[in-house]
N, C-alpha and C positions, 0 to 999 in steps of 0.2 A: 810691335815692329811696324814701321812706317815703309808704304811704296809708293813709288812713281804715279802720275794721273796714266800714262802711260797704260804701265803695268797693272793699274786697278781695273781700265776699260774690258784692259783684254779677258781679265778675269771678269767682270760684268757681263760681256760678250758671250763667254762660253757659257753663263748662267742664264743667258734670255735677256737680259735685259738691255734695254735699247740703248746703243752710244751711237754717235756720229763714225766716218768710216775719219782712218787716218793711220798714218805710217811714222816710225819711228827714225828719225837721223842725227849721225851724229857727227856729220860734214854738211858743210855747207852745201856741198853737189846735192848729195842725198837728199836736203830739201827738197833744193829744184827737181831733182826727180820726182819725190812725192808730190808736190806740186801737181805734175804732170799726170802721174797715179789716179790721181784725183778728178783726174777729166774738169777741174775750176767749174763754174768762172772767177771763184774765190775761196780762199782756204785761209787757215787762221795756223801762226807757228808760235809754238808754247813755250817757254822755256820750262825745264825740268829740273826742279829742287824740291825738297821737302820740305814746302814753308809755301805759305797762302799770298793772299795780295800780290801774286806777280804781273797782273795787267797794268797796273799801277806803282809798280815796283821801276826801278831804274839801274842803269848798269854803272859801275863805278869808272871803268874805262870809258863808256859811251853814252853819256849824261841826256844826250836825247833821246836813248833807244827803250823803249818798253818791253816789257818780259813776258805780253803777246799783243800779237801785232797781227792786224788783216791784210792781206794780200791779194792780188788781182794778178799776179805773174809769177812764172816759175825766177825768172831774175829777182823778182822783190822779195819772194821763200828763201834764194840765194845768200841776197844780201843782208837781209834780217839775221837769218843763220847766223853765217859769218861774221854780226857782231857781238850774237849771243853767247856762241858757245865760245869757250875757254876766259869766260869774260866772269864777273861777279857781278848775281844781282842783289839788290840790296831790297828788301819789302819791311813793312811793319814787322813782320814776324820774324824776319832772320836778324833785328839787329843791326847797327852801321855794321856790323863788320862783314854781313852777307855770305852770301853764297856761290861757288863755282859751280856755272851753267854746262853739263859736259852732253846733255842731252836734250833736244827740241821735238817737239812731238807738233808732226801737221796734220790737220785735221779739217776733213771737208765745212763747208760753208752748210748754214740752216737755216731754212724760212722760219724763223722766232716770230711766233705770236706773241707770247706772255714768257717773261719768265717765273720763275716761283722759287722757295728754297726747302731743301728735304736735306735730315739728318735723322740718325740714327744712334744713340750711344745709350749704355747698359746705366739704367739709373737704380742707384740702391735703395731710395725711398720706393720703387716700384717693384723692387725684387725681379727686377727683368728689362730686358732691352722697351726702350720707349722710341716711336718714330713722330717725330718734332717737324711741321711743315706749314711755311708761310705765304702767303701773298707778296711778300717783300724779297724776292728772288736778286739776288747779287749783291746783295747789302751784307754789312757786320750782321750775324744774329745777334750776336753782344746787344749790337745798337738801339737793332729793331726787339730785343725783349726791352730790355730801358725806358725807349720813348714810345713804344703803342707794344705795350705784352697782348692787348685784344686777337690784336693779328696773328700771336702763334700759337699754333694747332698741336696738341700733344697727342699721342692714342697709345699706351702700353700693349706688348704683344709676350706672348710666350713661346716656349720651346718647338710648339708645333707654327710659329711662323705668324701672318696677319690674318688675318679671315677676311671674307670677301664682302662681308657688311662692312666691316672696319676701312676698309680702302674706298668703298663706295660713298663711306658719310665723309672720310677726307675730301674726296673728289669735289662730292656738292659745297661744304662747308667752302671749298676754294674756289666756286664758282665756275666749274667746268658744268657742261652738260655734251648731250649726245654721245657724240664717238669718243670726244674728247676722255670724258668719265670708263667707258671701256678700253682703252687706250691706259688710262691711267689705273686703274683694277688690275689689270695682267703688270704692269711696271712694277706697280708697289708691294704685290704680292710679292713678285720675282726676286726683288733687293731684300726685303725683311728675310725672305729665304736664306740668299745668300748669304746675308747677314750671320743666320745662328749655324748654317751650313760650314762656314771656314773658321769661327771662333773670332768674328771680328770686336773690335772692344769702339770700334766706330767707324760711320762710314755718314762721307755727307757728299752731297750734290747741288752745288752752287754755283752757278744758279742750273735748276731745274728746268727746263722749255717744253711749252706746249708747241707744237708747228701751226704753223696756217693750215698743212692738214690735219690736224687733230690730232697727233702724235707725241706722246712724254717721250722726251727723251736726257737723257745726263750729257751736259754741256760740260761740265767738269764733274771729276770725281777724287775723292782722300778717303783713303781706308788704311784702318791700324788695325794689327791682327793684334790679342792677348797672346804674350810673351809665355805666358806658363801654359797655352795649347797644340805651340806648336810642334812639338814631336809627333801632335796626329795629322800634321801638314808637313812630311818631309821637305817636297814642292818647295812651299813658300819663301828655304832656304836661298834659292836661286834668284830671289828674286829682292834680298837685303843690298842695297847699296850702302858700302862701311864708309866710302867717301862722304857720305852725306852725315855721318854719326860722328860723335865726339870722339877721337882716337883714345882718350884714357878712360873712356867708359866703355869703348870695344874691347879695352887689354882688362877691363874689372869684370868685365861679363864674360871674359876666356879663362878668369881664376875664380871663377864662383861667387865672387863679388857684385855687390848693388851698389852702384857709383852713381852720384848725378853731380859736375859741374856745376855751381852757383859762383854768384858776385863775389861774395866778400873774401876775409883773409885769414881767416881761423878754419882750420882744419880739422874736422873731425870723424876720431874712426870711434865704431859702436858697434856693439852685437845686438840687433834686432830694431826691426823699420819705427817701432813704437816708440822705442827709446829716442831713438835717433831724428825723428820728428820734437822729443821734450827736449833734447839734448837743444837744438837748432833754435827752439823757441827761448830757452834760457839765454842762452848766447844773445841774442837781438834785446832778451828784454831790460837785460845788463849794457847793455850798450855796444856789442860787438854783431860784427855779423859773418854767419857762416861761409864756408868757401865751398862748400859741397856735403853732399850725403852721403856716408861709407856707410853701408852694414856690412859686418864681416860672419856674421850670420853665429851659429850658437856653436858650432862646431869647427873654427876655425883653426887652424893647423899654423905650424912656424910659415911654412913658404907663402900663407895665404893672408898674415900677418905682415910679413916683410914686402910682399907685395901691395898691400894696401898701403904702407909708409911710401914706398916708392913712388907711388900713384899721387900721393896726397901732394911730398912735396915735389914733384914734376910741374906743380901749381907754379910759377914763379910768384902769385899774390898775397901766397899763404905765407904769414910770417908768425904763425903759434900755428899750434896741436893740443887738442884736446882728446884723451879716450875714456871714452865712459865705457865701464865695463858691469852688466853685471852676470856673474855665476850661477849660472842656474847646469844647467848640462854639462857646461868643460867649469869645472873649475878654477878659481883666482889665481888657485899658484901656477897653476897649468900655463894661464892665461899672460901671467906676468913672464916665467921662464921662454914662452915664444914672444912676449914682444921686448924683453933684455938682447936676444939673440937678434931679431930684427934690426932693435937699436945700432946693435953693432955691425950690422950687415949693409945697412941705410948710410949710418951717419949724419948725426942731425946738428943743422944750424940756425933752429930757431927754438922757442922756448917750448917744454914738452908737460904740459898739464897730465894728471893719471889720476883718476875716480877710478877705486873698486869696490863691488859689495858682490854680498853673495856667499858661496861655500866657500872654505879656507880663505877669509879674507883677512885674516887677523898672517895668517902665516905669508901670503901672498905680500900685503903690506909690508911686513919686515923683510921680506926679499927684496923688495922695492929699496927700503932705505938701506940697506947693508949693499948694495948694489955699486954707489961709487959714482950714479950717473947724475945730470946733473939732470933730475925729472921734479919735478913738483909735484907733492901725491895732494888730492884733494880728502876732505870726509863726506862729503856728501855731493850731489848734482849742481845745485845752488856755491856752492862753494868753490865749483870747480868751473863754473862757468864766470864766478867774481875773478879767480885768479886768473883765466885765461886772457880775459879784458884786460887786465890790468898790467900784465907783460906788455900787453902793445902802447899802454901808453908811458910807459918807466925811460 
């Protein structure tokens, strides 16, 4: 689950760890107030989406306006506002089709010495979270691993957090000294904390600053909680914007479904994440490409079925289905008899591919053809991802 820069401070905030001060609006007044909150002489207004490169990001309504912008008056926090919010901004990472700005976040002004950059995310070759920190502070990390990897700094941590030699040899390796290095010891501790403390699956700071008084502090911050922790975070409920999420992966994730929107135009549903990764890759290497990721998980029911169909063609791009199924827990005929029922609950108007293996596949299959529907049964994975291509181009 993705939050706000916003919403990550405040939660930074109440762990120790240093952010700039700043206030939330989501009127253009309110700016100018926080503005004022702020005692200036300059403050910086954010806009708020979940998506990066908004400094450099552009608004599709207001082609000169930038998605944060520095300010020297509460009329210029006003006016900035004012073109931000209810506007779309568009950055590398959202895509042309961008993002509605509904929240701006202003935040006091910093004596920046240096910047730097600090990330956090759980790496599996390390069997544990690893904290990633460069000298190249406001850049791509993409970029800067690419053309100088020398420069970033990796340290693995465990369950009990960073240790204070570990923060200290980051510090020097980055060229801090003095107070700077104690300053940065108490920061880095405090985040790796945080980190395994809420069940983050990442959390980066970009760019990171040192002050002119020797001070780290997070100039921005993004943090993603793991999805499957958070029932021990009732909290962090309050704190999901569904505006910002794909509406048909909020209605797959309210029926127990694993949905993820992609490009292409074949649709497919599957029982388990593994399959459905081979499934995805057949499809491309045949010549098609997928529209999205369904798992409907191993235990899927009629209503949970027929809602995945619903979901799939809600797609207007999707013009085939393919379901790879196999039987391990629910059974084939189990399997085919909820999605005969769906069939007919859906109504489908584009071509319906059907792969099954597994328990009663032989009985399952002949349900399929005795059926009357106008499906394609595949014999195997490979066979069903040649038929599904080949509908689209007939």
């Amino acid at each position: 689950m993705k939050i706000h820069e916003y919403q990550a401070k405040q939660l930074l905030a109440q762990a120790g760890v240093a952010v700039p001060p700043g206030h939330v609006a989501r009127t253009a007044e309110e700016a100018a107030e926080a503005f004022n909150k702020l005692g200036g002489p300059i403050a910086v207004v954010k806009s708020q989406i979940h998506a990066g490169g908004r400094g450099k990001g552009t608004f599709k309504e207001h082609p000169e306006q930038r998605g944060v912008v520095l300010v020297r008056s509460a009329d210029e926090a006003r006016e900035n506002a004012a073109r931000m919010l209810g506007s779309t901004l568009v950055t590398k990472q959202t895509g042309p089709e961008g993002k509605t700005v509904n929240v701006v976040f202003v935040e006091g002004g910093v004596n920046i010495a240096r910047e730097l950059y600090l990330g956090i995310v759980v790496d599996r070759q390390a069997g544990g979270p690893v904290m990633i920190m460069s000298t190249e502070g406001g850049m791509e990390i993409e970029e800067v691993a690419a053309e100088h990897p020398e420069k970033i700094l990796r340290e693995p941590f465990g369950p009990d957090g960073l240790y204070p030699f570990q923060a200290r040899k980051l510090a020097f390796a980055l060229g801090l000294e003095g107070a700077q290095v104690r300053s940065a010891e108490k920061f880095l501790l405090q985040l790796a904390r945080f980190f395994i403390t809420n069940d983050c699956s990442m959390a980066e700071v970009n760019p990171l600053v040192v002050t002119k008084e020797g001070e780290m502090i997070a100039l921005d911050a993004k943090v993603t909680f793991d999805d499957n922790a958070l029932f021990r975070h009732p909290d962090f409920k309050e704190l999901r914007d569904l505006s910002e999420e794909d509406p048909m992966e909020v209605r797959a994730a309210d029926t127990g479904l694993s949905y993820v929107k992609l490009e292409g135009n074949i649709g497919c549903l599957v029982n388990g994440a593994g399959l459905a990764m081979s499934t995805m890759d057949l499809i491309k290497y045949h010549g098609g490409e997928p529209a999205n990721f369904l798992d409907v998980g191993g235990g899927a029911n009629v209503e949970q079925v027929t809602e995945a169909f619903r979901i799939i063609l809600a797609d207007p791009n999707v013009k085939a289905v393919l379901v790879n199924i196999f039987g391990g827990i629910m059974q084939c005929d189990t399997i085919v008899e909820a999605l005969l029922t769906a069939y007919e609950k859906v109504g489908f108007n584009v071509p319906l591919v059907v792969r099954l293996e597994g328990t009663n596949v032989e009985k399952a299959r002949k349900m399929l053809a005795e059926s009357g529907r106008e499906i394609i049964s595949a014999s195997d994975l490979t066979d069903a991802a040649k038929k599904v291509v080949a509908t689209l181009g007939a």
